[in-house]
C-alpha positions in Angstrom: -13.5 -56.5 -13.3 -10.8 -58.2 -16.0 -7.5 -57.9 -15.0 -7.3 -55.9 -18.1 -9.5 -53.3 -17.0 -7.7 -52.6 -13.9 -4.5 -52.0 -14.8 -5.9 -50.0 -17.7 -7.8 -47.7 -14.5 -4.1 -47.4 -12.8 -2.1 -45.8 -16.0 -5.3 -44.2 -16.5 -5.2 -42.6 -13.4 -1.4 -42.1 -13.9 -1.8 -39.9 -17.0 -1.1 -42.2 -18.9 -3.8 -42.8 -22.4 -4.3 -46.8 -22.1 -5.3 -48.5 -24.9 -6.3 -52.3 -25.8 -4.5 -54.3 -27.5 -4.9 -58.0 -29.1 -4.1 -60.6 -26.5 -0.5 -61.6 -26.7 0.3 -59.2 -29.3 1.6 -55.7 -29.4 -1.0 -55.0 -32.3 -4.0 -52.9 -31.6 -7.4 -54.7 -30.6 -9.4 -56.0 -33.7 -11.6 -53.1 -34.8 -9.6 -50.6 -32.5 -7.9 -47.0 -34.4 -5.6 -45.9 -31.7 -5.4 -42.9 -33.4 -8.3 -41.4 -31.5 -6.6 -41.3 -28.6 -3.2 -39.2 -29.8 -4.3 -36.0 -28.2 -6.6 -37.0 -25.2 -7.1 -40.6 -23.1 -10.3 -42.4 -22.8 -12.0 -41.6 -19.8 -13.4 -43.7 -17.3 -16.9 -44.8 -19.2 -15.1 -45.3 -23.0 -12.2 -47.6 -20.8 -14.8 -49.5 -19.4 -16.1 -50.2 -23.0 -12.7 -50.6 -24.3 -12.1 -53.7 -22.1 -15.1 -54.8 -21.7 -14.5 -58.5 -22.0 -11.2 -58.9 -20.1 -9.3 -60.3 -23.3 -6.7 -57.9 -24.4 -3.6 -56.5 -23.4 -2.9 -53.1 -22.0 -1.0 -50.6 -24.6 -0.3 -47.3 -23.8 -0.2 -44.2 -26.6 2.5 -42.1 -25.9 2.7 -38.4 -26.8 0.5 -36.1 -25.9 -2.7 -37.9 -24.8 -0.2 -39.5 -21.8 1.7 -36.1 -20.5 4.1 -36.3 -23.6 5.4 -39.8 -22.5 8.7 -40.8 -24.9 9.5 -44.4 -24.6 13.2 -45.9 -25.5 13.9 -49.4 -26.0 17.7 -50.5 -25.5 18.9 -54.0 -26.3 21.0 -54.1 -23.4 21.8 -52.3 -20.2 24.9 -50.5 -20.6 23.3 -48.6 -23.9 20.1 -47.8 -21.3 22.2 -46.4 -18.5 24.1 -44.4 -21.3 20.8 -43.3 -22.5 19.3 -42.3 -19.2 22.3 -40.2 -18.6 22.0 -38.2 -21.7 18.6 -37.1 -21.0 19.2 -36.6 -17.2 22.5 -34.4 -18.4 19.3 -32.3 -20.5 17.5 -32.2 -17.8 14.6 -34.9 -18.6 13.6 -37.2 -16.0 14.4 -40.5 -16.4 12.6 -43.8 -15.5 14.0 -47.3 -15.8 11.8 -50.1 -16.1 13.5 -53.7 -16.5 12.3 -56.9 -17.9 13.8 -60.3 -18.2 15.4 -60.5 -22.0 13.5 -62.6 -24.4 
């Protein structure tokens, strides 16, 4: 099984609606309409075909196909944590997930 594949099974499993994308890209897979996928994920057989070949990156599709998952990008941390504490003030759970800045 592609590396690919399986972390595509864990947000799967998640509730999250992974999708491929092209390898080192953030663009969808040649040939792929994410589209498909706005209201409901792939299940287990259509992922397997998705990533068949191990050579793509893992997107997910937010909205309602992953639990109505909303995803902010900040530039920087102190506009994150000010973020975050908007939405926890209104009551919507926050997650932070860091990376190294390009």
């Amino acid at each position: 099984m592609s590396t690919a594949l399986a972390a595509a099974r864990e947000y799967l499993t998640a509730g999250l609606a992974p999708i491929p994308l092209r390898y080192g890209e953030k663009d969808p897979a040649p040939g792929f309409r994410w589209r498909q996928w706005q209201d409901l994920p792939p299940d287990e057989p259509e992922l397997a075909l998705l990533f068949h070949d191990g050579s793509q990156n893992v997107g997910v599709v937010c909205g309602r196909a992953s639990g109505n998952l909303l995803v902010l990008d900040a530039d920087n941390a102190p506009t994150a944590g000010a973020i975050a504490a908007r939405l926890q003030a209104a009551g919507i759970e926050t997650w932070r997930v860091g990376r190294p800045p390009n």
